[in-house]
MARTI-288155 format. One record per residue (C-alpha): x negated, y negated, z negated; residue in one letter. Coordinates in steps of 0.1 Angstrom, whole numbers, plus 2048, in hexadecimal, padded with zeros to 3 digits. Layout:
BEGIN
XYZa ...
//
This chain:
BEGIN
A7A44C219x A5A43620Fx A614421EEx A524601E1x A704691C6x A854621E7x A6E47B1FBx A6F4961DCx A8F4971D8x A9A49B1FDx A854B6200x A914CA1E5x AB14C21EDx AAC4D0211x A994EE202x AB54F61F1x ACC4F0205x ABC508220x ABA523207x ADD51D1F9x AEE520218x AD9542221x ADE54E207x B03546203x B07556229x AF657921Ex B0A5741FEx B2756F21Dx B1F58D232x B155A9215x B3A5A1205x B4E5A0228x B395C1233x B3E5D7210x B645CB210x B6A5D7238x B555F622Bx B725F820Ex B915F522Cx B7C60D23Dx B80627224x B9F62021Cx BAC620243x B9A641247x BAC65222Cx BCF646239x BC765625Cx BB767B24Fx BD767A238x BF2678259x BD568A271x BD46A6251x BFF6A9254x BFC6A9279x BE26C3277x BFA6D8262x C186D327Dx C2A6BD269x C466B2282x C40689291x C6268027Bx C5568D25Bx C31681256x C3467123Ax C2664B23Cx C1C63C21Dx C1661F213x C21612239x C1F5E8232x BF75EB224x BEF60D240x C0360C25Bx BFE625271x C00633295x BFA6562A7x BF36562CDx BF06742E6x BD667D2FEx BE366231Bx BE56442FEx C0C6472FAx C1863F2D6x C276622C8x C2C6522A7x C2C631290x C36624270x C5561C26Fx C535F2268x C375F027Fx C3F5D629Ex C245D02A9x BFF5DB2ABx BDA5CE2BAx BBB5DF2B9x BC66072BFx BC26072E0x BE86072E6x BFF5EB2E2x C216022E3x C2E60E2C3x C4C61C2D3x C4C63E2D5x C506542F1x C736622F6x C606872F8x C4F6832DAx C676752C5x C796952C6x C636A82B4x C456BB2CBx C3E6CC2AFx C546DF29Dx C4B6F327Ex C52714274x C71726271x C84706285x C8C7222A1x CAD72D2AAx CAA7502A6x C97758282x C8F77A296x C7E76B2B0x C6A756298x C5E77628Bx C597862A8x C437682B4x C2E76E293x C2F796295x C1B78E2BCx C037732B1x C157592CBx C1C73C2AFx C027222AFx BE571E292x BDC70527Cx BD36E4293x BB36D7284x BA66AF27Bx B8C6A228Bx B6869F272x B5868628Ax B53663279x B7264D286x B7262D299x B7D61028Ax B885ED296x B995CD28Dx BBF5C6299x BDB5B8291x BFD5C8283x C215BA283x C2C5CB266x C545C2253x C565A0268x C3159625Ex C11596271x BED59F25Dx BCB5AA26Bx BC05CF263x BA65E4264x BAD60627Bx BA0626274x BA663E290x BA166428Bx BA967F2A6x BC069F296x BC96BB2B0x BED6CC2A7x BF16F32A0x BF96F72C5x BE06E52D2x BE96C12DAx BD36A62D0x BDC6872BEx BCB6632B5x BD7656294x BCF62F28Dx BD562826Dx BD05FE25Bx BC25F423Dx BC85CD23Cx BAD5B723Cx BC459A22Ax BAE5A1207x B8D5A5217x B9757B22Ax B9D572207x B8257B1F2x B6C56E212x B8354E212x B805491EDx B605501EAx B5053920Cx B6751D1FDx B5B51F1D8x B3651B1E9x B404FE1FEx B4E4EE1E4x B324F11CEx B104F21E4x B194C81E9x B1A4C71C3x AFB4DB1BEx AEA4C41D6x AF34A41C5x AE64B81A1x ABF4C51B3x ABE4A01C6x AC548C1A4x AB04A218Dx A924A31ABx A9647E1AAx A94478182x A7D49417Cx A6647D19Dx A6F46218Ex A6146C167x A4547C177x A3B45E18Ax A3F443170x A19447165x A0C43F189x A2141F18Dx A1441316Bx 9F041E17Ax 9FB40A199x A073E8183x 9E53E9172x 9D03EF18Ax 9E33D11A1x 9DB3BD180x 9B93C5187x 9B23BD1A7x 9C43991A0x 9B239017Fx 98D39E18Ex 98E3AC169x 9773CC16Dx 9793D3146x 99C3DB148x 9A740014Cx 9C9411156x 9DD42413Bx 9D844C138x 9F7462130x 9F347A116x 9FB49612Dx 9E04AC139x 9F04AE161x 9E149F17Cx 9EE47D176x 9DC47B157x 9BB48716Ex 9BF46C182x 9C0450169x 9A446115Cx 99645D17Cx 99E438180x 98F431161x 96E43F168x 96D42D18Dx 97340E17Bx 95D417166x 94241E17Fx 94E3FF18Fx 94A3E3176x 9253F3170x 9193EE191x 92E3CA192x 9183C2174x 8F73D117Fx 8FE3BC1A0x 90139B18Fx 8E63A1179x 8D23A8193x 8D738B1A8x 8D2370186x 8B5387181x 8AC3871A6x 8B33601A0x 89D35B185x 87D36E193x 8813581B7x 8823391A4x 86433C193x 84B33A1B0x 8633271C6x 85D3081AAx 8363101A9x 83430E1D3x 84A2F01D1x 8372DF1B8x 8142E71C9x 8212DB1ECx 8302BC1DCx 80D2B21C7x 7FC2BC1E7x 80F2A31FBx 8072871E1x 7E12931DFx 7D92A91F7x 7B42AB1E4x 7C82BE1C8x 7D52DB1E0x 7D52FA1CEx 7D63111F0x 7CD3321E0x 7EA32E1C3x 8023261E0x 7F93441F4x 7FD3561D5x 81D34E1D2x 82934D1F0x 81C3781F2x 82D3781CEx 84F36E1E3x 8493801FEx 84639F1EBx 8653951D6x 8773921F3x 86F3B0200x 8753C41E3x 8993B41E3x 89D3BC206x 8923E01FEx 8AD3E21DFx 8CA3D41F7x 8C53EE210x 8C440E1FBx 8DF4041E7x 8F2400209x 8F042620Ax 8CF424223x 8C8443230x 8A3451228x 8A345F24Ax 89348624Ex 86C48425Ax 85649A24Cx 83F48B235x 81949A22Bx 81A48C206x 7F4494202x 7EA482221x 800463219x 7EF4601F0x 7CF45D203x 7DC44B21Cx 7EC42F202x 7CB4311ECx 7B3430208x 7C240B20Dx 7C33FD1ECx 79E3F21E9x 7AB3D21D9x 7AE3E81BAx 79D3DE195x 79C402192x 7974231ABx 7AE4381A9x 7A445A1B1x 7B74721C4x 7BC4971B9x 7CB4AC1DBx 7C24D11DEx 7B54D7204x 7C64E621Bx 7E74E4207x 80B4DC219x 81C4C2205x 8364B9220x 8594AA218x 87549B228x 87A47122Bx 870450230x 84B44D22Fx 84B42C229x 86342C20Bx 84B449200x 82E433206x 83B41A1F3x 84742F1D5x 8234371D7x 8174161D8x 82C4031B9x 8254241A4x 7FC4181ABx 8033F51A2x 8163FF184x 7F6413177x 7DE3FD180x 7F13E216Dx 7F03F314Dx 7D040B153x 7B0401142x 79A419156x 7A9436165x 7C143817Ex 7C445B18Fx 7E24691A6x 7E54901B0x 7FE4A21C8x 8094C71C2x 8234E31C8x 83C4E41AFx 8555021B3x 8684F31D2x 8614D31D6x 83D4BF1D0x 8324A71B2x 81B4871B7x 81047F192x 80445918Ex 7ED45416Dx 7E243915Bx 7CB43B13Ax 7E041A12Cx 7F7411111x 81242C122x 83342611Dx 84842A0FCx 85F44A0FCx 87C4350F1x 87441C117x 87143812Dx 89643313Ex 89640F13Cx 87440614Cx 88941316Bx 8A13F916Dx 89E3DE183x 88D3B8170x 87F3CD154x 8613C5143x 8533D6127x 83A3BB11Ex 84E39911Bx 831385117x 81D394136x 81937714Fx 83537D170x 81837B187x 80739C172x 8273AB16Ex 8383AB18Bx 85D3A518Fx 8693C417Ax 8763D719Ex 85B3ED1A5x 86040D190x 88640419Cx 8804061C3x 8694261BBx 88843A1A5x 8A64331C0x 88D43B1DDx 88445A1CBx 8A84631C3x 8B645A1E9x 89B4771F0x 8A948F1DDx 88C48E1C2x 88547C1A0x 86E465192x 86546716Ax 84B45C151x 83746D139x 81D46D123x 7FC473138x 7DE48A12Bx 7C646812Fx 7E4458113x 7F144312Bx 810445141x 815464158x 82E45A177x 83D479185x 84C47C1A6x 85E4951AEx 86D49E1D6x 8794BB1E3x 8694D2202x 87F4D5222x 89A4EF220x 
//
């Protein structure tokens, strides 16, 4: 049952089978009810056809009883006395009566027909003065039918009665019962209940074994997705990928789907370990230079060089907290939802830097609501590496400006520098880049700057992008989004 052919394949088989077997008993019920509707009819007609004789005043002894093995047939009075049967009928259930011996009376004839007198004169006289009897008459009501049993010729069958009421020409009135035997209708509904026994099991067996090959064919692209995927995850090999079917189903969607995870995976497996050997490679550097300074100041503490070790020692600091930064938001940190006045934090962040080579000068219309949603001090510091950046590479004019921008607000950083190449514009925003290979480390920072500033912007919602700035340097643009 673990299995999901195993699953598939009971269920449709139970779905089936369900079905089947309703459908098999309606199939069961319509046939038995149209073929009691057919001994209906055909027991009806038997009974008008005596009730129509006795309605006539044909005398009890000559009715004439056809067919009396497949409709036998009995009349009853008014008090439930048998006046009249077929003549092999024994026996009989279901009419009400089980006597089929007639009554000494009535077997002599109560009705007599015409001209059976003794004096042919009298006869006519009786007709001359209107005291013969009518026509009796049969009875239009629908009749009532029921299921018995008759002993007809030695043998025992079920029936179906009809019975239908006929009043003789001088005025007595009469039941007639007449069969129709039920023996067909039990075989067709015999034949018929065993030919779907025998073959709902084999249809069963068919739907479970196609359910479980058609699973089975269906399925085999997943387990070779499974077995490579397992081959995976033991080898550690990220560059492998799972097969795709050539069929367009869902299947084939989710090996596409696999593929692209993997994909996704082995990039960010890579960009992880580069980023530690690059992370590596940037601690090192003034890690060696402290060392070395302590160690020469131990030997000769005359040759201290205290400012270069404080300089690095903020250097690693800085590095440090950059990395720490970098760790958290690609834990999935939260930027959290305070509102943020983006005009009052540029001045804010400028308004502090008076370390600066260069002013930078501040462009915020008054009275203006820049507000946005997040971390101010992400936002500060977004702020703060996109200053350092231009006052790196600016060689007189740094300038920053906040403004409404459809639905959201833009602070533009601008530097009248070198700017940035078109074709360097993505990649300056990758972490340990340096444009300028031969720029000193402790100039160029560590590379993560423009980095920290892109994910902080994108965790708000916003974007960060470089152009060309009207000064011909590098225009940073900063993008974040007003509160819904």
């Amino acid at each position: 049952m673990r299995s999901v052919r195993a699953r598939a394949a009971i269920g449709a088989t139970l779905v089936v089978a369900v079905a089947l077997v309703a459908a098999g008993l309606a199939v069961l019920l319509v046939l038995q009810a149209n073929l009691i509707d057919q001994a209906d009819l055909q027991a009806e007609v038997a009974a008008r056809e005596v009730a129509g004789q006795l309605a006539t005043g044909t005398p009890y002894d000559e009715l004439e009883l056809d067919d009396e093995e497949d409709h036998p047939v009995q009349v009853t009075d008014e008090e439930g006395r048998t006046v009249v049967v077929s003549k092999d009928l024994r026996a009989v259930t279901g009419t009400g009566t089980s006597g089929v011996t007639p009554v000494p009376s009535a077997s002599a004839g109560a009705s007599p027909s015409p001209g059976d007198g003794e004096d042919g004169d009298d006869d006519a006289d009786d007709e001359e003065d209107g005291s013969r009897p009518g026509r009796g008459e049969v009875s239009s009501d629908d009749p009532d039918f029921s299921d018995g049993t008759a002993t007809v010729d030695g043998t025992t069958a079920d029936y179906r009665f009809a019975a239908v009421e006929a009043t003789t020409p001088d005025g007595v009135t009469l039941t007639v019962y007449a069969g129709a035997p039920l023996a067909a209708e039990q075989e067709a509904v015999n034949t018929v209940r065993g030919a779907m026994l025998t073959g709902l099991p084999l249809l069963l067996v068919v739907v479970a074994g196609v359910t479980w090959l058609v699973t089975r064919r269906a399925l085999r692209p997943v387990e070779g997705i499974r077995r490579e995927m397992a081959a995976i995850t033991a080898s550690e090999d990220l560059a492998r990928r799972v097969p795709e079917p050539g069929s367009r189903d869902e299947i084939a969607a989710l090996a596409r789907t696999t593929n692209e995870t993997l994909t996704v995976l082995e990039a960010s497996v890579e960009r992880q370990r580069r980023f530690v050997a690059d992370a590596s490679h940037e601690l090192r550097s003034p890690i060696a230079s402290l060392r070395t300074q302590l160690e020469v100041a131990e030997a000769h503490p005359e040759l201290l060089d205290l400012p270069g070790a404080v300089a690095d020692t903020v250097r690693l600091q800085v590095l440090a907290a950059d990395l720490l930064l970098l760790a958290r938001l690609d834990a999935g940190e939260k930027p959290g939802s305070a509102t943020v006045e983006l005009g009052a934090l540029v001045r804010e962040e400028v308004s502090q830097r008076t370390g600066d080579r260069i002013a930078v000068g501040v462009e915020v219309p008054q009275g203006g609501a820049f507000e946005v949603n997040g971390s101010r001090g992400q936002l500060s510091r977004v702020i703060g590496n996109l200053l350092d950046n231009a006052q790196r590479h600016a060689e007189g004019s740094v300038a920053v400006s906040v403004a409404a921008d459809g639905r959201g607000v833009l602070v533009e950083v601008r530097d009248d520098g070198a700017g940035v190449p078109e074709d360097e514009r993505e990649r300056i925003f990758e972490r340990f880049v340096r444009l300028d290979d031969a720029r000193s480390r402790d100039d160029g920072g560590a590379g993560l700057g423009l980095a920290i500033a892109r994910d902080v912007a994108a965790r708000h919602g916003g974007t960060l992008t470089v152009d060309r700035a009207a000064e011909g340097g590098a225009a940073f643009r900063l993008w974040l989004p007003r509160p819904a």
